[in-house]
KOLFI-987778 format. One record per residue: x, y, z of N, C-alpha, C in turn; residue in one letter. Coordinates in steps of 0.05 Angstrom, whole numbers, padded with zeros to 5 digits, always signed. Example, Ala and Ser with C-alpha at 12.3 -4.5 7.8 and 13.67 -1.06 7.14 Angstrom:
+00264-00114+00156+00246-00090+00156+00264-00066+00156A +00257-00045+00142+00273-00021+00143+00258+00001+00157S 
***
This chain:
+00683-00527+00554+00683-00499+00546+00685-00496+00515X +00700-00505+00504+00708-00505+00471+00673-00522+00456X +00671-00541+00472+00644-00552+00457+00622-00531+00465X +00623-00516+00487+00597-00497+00489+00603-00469+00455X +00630-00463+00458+00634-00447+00445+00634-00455+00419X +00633-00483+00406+00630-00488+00372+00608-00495+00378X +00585-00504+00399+00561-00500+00391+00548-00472+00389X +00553-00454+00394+00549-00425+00395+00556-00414+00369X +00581-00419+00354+00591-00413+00332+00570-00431+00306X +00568-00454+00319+00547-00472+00292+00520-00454+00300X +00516-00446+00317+00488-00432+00320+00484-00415+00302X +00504-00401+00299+00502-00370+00292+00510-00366+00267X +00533-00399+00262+00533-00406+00226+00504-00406+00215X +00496-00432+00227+00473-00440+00216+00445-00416+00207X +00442-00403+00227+00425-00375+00228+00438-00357+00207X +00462-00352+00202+00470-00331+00184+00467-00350+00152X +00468-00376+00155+00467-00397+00130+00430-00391+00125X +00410-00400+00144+00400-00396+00138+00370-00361+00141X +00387-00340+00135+00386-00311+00131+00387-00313+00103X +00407-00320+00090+00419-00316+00065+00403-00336+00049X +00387-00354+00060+00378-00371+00043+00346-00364+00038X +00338-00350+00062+00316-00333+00062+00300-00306+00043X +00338-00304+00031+00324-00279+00009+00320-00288-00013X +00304-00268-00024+00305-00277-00057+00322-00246-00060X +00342-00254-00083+00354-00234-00086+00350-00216-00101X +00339-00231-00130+00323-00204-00148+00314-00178-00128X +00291-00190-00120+00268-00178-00102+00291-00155-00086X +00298-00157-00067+00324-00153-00056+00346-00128-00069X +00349-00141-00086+00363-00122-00106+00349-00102-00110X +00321-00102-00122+00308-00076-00123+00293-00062-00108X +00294-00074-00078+00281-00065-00055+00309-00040-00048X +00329-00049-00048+00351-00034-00038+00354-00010-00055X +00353-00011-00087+00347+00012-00104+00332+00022-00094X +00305+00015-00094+00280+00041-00088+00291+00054-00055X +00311+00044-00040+00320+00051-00018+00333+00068-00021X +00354+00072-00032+00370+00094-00056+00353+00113-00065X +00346+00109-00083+00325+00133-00103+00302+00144-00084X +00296+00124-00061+00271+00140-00039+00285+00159-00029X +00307+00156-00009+00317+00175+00005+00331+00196-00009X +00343+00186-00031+00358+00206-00055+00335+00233-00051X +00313+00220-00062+00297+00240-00070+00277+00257-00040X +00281+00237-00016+00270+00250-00003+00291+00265+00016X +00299+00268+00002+00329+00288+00019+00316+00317+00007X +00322+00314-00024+00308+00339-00032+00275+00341-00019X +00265+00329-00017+00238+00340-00021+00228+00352+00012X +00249+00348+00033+00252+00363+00057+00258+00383+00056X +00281+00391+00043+00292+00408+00042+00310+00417+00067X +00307+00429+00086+00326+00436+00110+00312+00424+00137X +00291+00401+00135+00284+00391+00158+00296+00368+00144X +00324+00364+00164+00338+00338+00158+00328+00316+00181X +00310+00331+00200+00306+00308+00225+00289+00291+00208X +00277+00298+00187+00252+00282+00175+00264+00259+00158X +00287+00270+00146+00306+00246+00119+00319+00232+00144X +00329+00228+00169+00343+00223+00183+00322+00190+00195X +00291+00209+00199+00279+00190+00212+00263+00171+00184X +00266+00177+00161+00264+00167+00145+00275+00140+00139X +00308+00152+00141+00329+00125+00136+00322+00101+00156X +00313+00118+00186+00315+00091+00207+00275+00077+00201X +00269+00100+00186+00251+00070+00177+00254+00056+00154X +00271+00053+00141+00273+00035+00120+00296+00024+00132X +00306+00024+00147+00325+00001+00172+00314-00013+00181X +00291-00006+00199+00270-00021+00212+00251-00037+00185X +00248-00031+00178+00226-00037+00151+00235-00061+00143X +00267-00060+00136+00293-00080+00123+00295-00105+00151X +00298-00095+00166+00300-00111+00194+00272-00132+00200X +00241-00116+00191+00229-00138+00190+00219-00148+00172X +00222-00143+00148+00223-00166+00120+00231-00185+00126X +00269-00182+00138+00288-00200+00149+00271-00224+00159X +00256-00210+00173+00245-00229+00200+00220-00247+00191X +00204-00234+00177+00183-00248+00168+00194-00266+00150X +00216-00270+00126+00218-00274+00110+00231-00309+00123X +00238-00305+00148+00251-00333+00156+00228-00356+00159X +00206-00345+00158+00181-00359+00170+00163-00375+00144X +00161-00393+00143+00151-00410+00130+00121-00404+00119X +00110-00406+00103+00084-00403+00095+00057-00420+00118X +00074-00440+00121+00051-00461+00137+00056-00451+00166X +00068-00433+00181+00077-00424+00202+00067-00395+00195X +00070-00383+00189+00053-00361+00184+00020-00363+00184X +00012-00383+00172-00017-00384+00171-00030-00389+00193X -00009-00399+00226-00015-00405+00252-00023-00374+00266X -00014-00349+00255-00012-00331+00264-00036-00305+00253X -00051-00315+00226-00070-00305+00217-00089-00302+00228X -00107-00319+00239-00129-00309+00256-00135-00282+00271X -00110-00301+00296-00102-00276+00312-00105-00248+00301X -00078-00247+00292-00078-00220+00268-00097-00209+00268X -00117-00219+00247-00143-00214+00243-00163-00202+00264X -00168-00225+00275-00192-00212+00304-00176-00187+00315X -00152-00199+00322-00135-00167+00338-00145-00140+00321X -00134-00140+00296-00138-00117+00284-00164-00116+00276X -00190-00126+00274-00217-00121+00280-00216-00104+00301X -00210-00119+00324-00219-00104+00343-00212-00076+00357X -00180-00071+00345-00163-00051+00349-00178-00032+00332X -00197-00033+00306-00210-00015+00291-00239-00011+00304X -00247-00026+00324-00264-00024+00332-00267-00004+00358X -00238-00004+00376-00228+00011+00387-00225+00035+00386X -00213+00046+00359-00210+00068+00348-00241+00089+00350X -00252+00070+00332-00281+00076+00330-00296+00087+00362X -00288+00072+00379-00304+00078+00403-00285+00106+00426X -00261+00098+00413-00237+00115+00434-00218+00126+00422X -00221+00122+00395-00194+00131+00375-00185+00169+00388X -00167+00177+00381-00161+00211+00382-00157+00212+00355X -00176+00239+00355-00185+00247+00333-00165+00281+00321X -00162+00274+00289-00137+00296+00281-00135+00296+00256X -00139+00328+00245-00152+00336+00229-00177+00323+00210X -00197+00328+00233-00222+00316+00222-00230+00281+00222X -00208+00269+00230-00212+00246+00221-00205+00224+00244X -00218+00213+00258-00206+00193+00282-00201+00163+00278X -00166+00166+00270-00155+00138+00256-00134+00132+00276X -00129+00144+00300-00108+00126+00319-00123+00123+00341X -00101+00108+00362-00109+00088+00378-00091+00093+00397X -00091+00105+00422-00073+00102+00445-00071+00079+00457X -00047+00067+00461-00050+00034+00475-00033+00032+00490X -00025+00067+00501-00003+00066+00530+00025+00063+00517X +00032+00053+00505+00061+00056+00499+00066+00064+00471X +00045+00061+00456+00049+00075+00432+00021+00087+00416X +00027+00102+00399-00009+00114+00386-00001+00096+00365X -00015+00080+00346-00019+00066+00332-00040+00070+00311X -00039+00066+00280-00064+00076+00264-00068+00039+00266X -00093+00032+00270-00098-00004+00265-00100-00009+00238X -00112+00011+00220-00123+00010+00192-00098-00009+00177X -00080+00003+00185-00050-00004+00173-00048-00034+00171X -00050-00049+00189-00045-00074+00195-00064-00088+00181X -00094-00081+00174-00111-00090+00161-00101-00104+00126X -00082-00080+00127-00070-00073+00093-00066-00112+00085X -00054-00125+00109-00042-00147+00111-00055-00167+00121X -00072-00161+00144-00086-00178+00157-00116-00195+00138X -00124-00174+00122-00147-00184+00112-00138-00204+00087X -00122-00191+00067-00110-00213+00046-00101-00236+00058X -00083-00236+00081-00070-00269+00086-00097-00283+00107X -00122-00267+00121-00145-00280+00132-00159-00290+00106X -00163-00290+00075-00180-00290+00056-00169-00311+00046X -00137-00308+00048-00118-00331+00032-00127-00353+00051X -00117-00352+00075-00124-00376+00088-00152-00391+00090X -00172-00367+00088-00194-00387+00089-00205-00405+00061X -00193-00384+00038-00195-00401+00014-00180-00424+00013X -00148-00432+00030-00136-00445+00034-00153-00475+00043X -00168-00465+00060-00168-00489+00075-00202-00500+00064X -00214-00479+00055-00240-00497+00036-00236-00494-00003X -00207-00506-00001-00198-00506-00034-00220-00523-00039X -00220-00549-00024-00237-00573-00040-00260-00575-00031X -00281-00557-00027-00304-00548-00020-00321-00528-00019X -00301-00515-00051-00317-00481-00046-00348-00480-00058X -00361-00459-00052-00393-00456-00062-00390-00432-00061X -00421-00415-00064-00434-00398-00066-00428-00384-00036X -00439-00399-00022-00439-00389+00005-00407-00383+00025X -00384-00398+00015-00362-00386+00022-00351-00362+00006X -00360-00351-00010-00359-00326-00023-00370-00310-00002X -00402-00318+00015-00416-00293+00021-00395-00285+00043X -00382-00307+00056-00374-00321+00083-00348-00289+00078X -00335-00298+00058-00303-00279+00046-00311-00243+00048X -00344-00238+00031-00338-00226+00034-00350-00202+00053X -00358-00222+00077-00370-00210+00107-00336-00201+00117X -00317-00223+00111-00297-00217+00124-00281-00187+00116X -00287-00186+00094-00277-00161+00080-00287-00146+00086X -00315-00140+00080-00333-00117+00095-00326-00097+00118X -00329-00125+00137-00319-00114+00176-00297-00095+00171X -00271-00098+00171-00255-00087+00166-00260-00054+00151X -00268-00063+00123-00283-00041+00099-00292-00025+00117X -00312-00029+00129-00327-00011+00146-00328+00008+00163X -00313-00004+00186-00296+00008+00205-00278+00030+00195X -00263+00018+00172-00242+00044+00171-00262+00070+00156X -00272+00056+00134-00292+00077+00120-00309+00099+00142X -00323+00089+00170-00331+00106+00190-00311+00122+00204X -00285+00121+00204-00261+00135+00214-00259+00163+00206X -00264+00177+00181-00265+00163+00154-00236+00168+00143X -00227+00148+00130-00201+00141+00119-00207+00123+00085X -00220+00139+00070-00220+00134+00045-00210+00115+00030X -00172+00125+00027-00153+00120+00025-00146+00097+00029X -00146+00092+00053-00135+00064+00075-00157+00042+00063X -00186+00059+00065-00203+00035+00066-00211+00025+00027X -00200+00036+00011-00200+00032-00014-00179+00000-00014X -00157+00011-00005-00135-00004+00002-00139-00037+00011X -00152-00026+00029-00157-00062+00044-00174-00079+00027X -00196-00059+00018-00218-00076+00006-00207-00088-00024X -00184-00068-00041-00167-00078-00063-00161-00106-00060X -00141-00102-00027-00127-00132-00020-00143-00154-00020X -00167-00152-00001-00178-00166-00001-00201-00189-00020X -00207-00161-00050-00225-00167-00073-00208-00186-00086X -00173-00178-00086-00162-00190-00105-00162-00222-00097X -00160-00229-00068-00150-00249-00060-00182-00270-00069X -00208-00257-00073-00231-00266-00081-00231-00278-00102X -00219-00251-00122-00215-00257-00148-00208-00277-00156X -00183-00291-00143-00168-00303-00149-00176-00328-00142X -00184-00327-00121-00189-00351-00111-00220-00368-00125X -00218-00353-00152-00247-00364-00176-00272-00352-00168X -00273-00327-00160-00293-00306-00162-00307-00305-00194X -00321-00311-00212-00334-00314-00238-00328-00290-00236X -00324-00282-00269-00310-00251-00284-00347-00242-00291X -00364-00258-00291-00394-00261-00298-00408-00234-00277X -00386-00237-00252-00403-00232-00223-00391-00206-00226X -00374-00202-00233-00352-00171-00240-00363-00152-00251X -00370-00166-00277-00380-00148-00303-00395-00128-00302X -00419-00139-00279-00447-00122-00277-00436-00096-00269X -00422-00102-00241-00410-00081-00218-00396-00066-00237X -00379-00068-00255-00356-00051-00269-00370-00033-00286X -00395-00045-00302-00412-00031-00322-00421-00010-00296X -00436-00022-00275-00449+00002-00253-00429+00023-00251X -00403+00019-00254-00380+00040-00232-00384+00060-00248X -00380+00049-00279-00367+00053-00311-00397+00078-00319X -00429+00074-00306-00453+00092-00317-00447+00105-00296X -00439+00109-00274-00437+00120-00242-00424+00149-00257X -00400+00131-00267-00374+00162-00267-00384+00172-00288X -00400+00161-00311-00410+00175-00339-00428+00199-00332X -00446+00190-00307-00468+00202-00296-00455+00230-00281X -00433+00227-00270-00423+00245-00251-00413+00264-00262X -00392+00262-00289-00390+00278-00300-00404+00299-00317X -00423+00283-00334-00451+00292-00335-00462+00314-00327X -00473+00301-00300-00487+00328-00285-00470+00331-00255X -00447+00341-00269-00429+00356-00253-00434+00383-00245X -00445+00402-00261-00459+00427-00246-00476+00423-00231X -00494+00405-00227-00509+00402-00217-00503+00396-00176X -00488+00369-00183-00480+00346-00164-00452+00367-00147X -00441+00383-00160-00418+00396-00149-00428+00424-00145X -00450+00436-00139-00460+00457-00127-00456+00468-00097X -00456+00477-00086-00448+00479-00056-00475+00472-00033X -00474+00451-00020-00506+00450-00006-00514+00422-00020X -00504+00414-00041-00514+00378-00048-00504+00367-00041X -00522+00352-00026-00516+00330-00005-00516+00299-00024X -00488+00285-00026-00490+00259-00040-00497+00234-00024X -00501+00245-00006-00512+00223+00022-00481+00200+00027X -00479+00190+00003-00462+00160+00003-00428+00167+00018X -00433+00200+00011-00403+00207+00008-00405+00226+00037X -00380+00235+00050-00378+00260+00062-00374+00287+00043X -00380+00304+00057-00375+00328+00043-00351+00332+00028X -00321+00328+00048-00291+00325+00035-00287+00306+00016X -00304+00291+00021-00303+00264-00005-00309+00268-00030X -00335+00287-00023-00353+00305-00052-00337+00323-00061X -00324+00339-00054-00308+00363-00051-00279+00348-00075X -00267+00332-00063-00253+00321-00082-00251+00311-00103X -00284+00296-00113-00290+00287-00133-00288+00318-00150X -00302+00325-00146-00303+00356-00155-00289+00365-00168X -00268+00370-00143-00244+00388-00152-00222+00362-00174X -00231+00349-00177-00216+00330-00186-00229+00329-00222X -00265+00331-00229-00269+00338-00250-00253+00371-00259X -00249+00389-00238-00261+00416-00247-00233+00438-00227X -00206+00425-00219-00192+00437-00215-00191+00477-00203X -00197+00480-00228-00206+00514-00228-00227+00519-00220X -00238+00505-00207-00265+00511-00193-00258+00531-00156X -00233+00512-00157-00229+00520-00130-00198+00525-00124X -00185+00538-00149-00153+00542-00152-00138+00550-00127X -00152+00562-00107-00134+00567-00084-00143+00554-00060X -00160+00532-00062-00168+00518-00037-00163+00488-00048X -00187+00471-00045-00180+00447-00047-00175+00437-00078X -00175+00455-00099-00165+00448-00122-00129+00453-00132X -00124+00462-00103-00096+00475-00105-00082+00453-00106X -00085+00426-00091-00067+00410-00090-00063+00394-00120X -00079+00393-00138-00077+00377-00154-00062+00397-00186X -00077+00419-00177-00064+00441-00191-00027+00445-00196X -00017+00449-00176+00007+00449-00162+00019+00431-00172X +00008+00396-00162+00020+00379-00170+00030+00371-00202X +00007+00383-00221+00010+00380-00249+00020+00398-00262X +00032+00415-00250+00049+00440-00252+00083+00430-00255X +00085+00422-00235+00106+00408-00221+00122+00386-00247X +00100+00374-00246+00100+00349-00275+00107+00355-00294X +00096+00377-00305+00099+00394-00334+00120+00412-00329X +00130+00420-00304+00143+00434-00317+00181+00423-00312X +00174+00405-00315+00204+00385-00311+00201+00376-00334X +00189+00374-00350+00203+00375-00384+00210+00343-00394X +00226+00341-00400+00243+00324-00420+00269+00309-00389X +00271+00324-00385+00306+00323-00369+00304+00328-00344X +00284+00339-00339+00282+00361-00304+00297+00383-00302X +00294+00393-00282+00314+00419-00276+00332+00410-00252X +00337+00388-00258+00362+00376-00234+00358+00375-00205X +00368+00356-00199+00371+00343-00164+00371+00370-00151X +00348+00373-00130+00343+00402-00106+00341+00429-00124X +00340+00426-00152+00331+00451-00175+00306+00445-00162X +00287+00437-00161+00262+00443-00168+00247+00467-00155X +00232+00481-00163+00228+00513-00156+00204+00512-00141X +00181+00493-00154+00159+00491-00143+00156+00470-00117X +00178+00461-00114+00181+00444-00083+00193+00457-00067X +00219+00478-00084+00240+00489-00054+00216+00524-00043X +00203+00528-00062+00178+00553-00059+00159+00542-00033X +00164+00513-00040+00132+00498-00016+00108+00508-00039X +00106+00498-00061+00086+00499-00078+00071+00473-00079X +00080+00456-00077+00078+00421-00064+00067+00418-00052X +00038+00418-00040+00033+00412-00028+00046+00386+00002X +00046+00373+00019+00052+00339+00022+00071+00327+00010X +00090+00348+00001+00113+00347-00022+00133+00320-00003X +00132+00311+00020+00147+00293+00021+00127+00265+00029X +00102+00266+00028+00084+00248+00028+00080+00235+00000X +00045+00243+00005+00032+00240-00019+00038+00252-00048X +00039+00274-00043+00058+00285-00066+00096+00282-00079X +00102+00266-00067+00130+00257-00077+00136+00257-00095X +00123+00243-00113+00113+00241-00141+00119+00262-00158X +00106+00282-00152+00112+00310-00165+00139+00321-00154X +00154+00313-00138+00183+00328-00132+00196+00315-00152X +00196+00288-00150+00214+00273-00167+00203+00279-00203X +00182+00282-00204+00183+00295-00239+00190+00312-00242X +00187+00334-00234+00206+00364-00227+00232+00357-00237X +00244+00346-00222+00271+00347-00224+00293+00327-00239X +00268+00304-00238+00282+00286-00263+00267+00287-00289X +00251+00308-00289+00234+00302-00324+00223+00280-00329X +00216+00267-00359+00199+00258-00367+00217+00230-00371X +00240+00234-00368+00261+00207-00376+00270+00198-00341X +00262+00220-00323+00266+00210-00292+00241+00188-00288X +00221+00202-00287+00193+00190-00283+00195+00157-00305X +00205+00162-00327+00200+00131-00340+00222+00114-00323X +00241+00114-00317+00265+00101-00304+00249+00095-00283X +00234+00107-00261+00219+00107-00237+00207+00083-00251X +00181+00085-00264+00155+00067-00273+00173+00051-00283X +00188+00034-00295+00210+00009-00305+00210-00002-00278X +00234+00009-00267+00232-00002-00232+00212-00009-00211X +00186+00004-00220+00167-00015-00212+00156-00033-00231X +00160-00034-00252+00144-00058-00265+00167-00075-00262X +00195-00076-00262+00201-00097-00251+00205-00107-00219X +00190-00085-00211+00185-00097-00181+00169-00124-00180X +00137-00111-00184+00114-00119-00206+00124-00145-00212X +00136-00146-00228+00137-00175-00252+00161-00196-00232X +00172-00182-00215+00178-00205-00198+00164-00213-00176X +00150-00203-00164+00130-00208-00151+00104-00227-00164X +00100-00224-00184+00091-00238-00206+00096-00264-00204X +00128-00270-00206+00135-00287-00223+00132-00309-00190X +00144-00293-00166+00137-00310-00147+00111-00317-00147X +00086-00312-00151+00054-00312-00146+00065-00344-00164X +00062-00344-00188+00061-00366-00212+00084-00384-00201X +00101-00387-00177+00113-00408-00180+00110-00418-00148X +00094-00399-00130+00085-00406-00106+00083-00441-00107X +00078-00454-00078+00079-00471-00079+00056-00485-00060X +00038-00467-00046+00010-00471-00042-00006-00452-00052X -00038-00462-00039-00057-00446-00049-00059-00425-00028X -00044-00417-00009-00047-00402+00012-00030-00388+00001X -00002-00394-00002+00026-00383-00022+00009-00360-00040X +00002-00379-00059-00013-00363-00086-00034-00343-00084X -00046-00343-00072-00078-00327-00066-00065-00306-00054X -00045-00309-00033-00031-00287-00014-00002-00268-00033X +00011-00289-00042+00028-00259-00065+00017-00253-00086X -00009-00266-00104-00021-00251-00123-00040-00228-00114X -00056-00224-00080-00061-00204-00078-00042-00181-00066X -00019-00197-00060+00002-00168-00052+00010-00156-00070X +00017-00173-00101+00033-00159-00118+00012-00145-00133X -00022-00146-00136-00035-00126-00146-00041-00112-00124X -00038-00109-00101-00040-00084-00078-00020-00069-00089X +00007-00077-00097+00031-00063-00100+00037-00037-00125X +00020-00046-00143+00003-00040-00165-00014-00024-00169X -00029-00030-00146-00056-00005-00144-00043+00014-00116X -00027+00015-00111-00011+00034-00097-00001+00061-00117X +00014+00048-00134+00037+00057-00156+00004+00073-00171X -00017+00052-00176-00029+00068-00200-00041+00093-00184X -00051+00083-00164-00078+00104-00155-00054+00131-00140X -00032+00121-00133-00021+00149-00118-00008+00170-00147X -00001+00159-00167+00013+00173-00185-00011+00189-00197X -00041+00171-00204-00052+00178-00221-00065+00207-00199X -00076+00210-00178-00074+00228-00163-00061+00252-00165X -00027+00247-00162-00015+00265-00168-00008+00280-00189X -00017+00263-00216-00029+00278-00242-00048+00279-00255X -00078+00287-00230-00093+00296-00235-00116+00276-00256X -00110+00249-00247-00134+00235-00268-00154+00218-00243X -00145+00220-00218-00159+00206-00198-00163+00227-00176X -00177+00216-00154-00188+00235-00131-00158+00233-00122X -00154+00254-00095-00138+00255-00076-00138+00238-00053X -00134+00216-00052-00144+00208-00021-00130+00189+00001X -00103+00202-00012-00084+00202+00008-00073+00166+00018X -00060+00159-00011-00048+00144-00018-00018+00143-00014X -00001+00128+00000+00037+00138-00017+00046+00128-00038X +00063+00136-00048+00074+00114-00062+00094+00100-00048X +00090+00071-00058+00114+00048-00049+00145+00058-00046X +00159+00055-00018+00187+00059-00019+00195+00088-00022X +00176+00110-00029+00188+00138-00042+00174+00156-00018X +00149+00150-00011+00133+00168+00009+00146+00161+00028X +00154+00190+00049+00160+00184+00084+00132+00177+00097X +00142+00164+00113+00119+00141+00133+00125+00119+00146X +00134+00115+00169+00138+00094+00189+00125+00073+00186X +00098+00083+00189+00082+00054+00194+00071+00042+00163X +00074+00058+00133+00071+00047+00105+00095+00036+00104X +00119+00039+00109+00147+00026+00103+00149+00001+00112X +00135-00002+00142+00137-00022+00158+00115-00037+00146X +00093-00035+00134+00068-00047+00121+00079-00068+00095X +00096-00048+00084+00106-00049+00062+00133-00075+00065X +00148-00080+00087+00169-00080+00091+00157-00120+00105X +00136-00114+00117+00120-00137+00124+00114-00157+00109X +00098-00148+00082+00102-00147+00058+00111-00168+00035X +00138-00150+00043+00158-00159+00014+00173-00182+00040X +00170-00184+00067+00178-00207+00068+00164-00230+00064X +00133-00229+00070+00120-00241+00062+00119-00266+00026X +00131-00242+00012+00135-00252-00018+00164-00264-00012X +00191-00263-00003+00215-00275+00001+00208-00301+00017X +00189-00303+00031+00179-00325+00047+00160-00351+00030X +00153-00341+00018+00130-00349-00007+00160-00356-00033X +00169-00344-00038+00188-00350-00062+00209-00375-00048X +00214-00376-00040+00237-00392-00022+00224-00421-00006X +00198-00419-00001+00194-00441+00010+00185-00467-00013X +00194-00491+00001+00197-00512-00010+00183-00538+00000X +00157-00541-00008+00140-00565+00014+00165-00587+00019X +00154-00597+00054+00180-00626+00059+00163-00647+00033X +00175-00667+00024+00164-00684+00005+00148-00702+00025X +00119-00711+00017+00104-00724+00027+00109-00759+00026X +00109-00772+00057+00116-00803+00053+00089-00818+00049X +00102-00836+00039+00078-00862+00024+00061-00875+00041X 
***
């Protein structure tokens, strides 16, 4: 009896010994801040629907719970589980596509009997660590043709969600996935052309913006809501009480929190419901409201040292699976922060981005939360030393 019970106690040592050895604590440290300052601020930005800050907290519990979990798992044990992943969430987008339920305009979930599910989500993850691994495993044999191979893989995915249509999401994956290209010695040669094309695209657009933003021009490439945004995104006042309202609002919000803000649940243009998505996509604008221009820099600090530790794990990884996989998480993490803020003040389209840790959302927290254990897993692991 006593030996069943100190093997039970060494069990549960050992597991709690190795929990604690599993974190990186920097990381950690400022995952728990933005846990603070998220809910801080999304308390206000509910306002009297506390069921929403309530279900908030239990997703950054859950979120915390599986970092935990991923973070115990080894890099070379993780990469047993990528495939899968992968094809699964192919095919769950493929699903969607054929059976998804469709809501406001757009068919991005998936009924699977016990729960509705968006698949796009899982992609966020699935395609970077499927890109890492395959670069992984033809390090000492790359060509031409495992590029085309990477970026068929990218595409599939790209595609699917883009026909949903989910903009947003599918900007997202294809980020993860370019970066993990990039990295993996994509020529800056092969870049250049594409960036000059994007670079005469947008010159062009602005250009002949009366033209292209008329009512009845058809851009073929784009949906109508897609066009509609670009639009309202050159030309705001074009459409001040419809779809130029959101960006309007938002830069309102920004400016008029000043220097200092008008203090914690002051804000006028959030407690009015002037905010559009004020506890989504628009977050952003609650919290400049009310912390001003010295709130919002404290915010951007705390992510660049999110950023720069995430960083610092990428550069001290300890494979090429390691490396390829937190250098494209920590610039996903990055183009989160840029493309949702820059949105919310009016220098990018709308297209329904969150920001990291601050936006309410179950299944981005849990994406997110997947994630950063991913990088604690990556920072912590230690190859066994190879025998002679």
């Amino acid at each position: 009896m006593n030996k069943t019970v100190n093997n039970i106690a060494n069990m549960i040592a050992g597991l709690i010994y190795k929990s604690f050895r599993s974190i990186d604590w920097p990381l950690m440290i400022l995952l728990v801040l933005f846990a603070v300052v998220g809910l801080f601020v999304m308390h206000s930005a509910v306002g009297g629907a506390e069921g929403r800050f309530i279900a908030q907290s239990k997703n950054f519990l859950i979120a915390l719970f599986v970092m935990w979990f991923v973070s115990l798992w080894s890099p070379p044990t993780i990469m047993k589980f990528v495939i899968p992943m992968y094809v699964v969430g192919c095919l769950l987008l493929l699903g969607v596509l054929l059976f998804g339920e469709t809501s406001k305009g757009a068919t991005r979930w998936l009924n699977i009997g016990i729960a509705r599910i968006q698949p796009s989500e899982i992609m966020k993850i699935a395609v970077p660590m499927m890109l890492a691994w395959y670069f992984d495993k033809r390090r000492n044999d790359l060509n031409v043709f495992d590029y085309l191979i990477a970026a068929v893989m990218l595409l599939v995915p790209f595609g699917l969600i883009i026909k949903q249509p989910d903009l947003g999401t599918a900007l997202l994956v294809f980020a993860s996935g370019f970066f993990v290209i990039y990295f993996a010695g994509l020529s800056f040669k092969l870049i250049l052309p594409i960036g000059l094309i994007l670079a005469v695209g947008i010159g062009l657009i602005i250009y002949f913006e009366d033209t292209l933003c008329k009512p009845g021009f058809d851009w073929v490439v784009l949906h109508e809501y897609q066009k509609t945004r670009v639009c309202t995104l050159l030309d705001p006042m074009s459409d001040s009480l419809g779809k130029g309202f959101h960006t309007i609002q938002g830069m309102i919000a920004i400016g008029s929190g000043g220097l200092y803000g008008k203090g914690y649940m002051q804000g006028t243009q959030t407690h009015l419901d002037f905010i559009p998505e004020q506890s989504t996509d628009f977050i952003f604008a609650v919290y400049a409201e009310e912390f001003g221009l010295f709130g919002s820099v404290f915010l951007l600090v705390m992510y660049t040292l999110l950023i720069a530790r995430c960083f610092m794990i990428t550069l001290n990884a300890q494979t090429q699976f390691s490396t390829l996989l937190a250098g494209a998480l920590t610039m996903i993490l990055f183009f989160y922060v840029f493309v949702n803020m820059g949105m919310v003040m009016g220098i990018l389209p709308i297209v329904g981005v969150p920001l990291p840790f601050m936006s309410y959302g179950g299944t981005a927290l849990l994406t997110l939360g997947i994630a950063m254990g991913l990088m604690m897993s990556i920072s912590k692991y230690v190859p066994p030393p190879q025998s002679n």
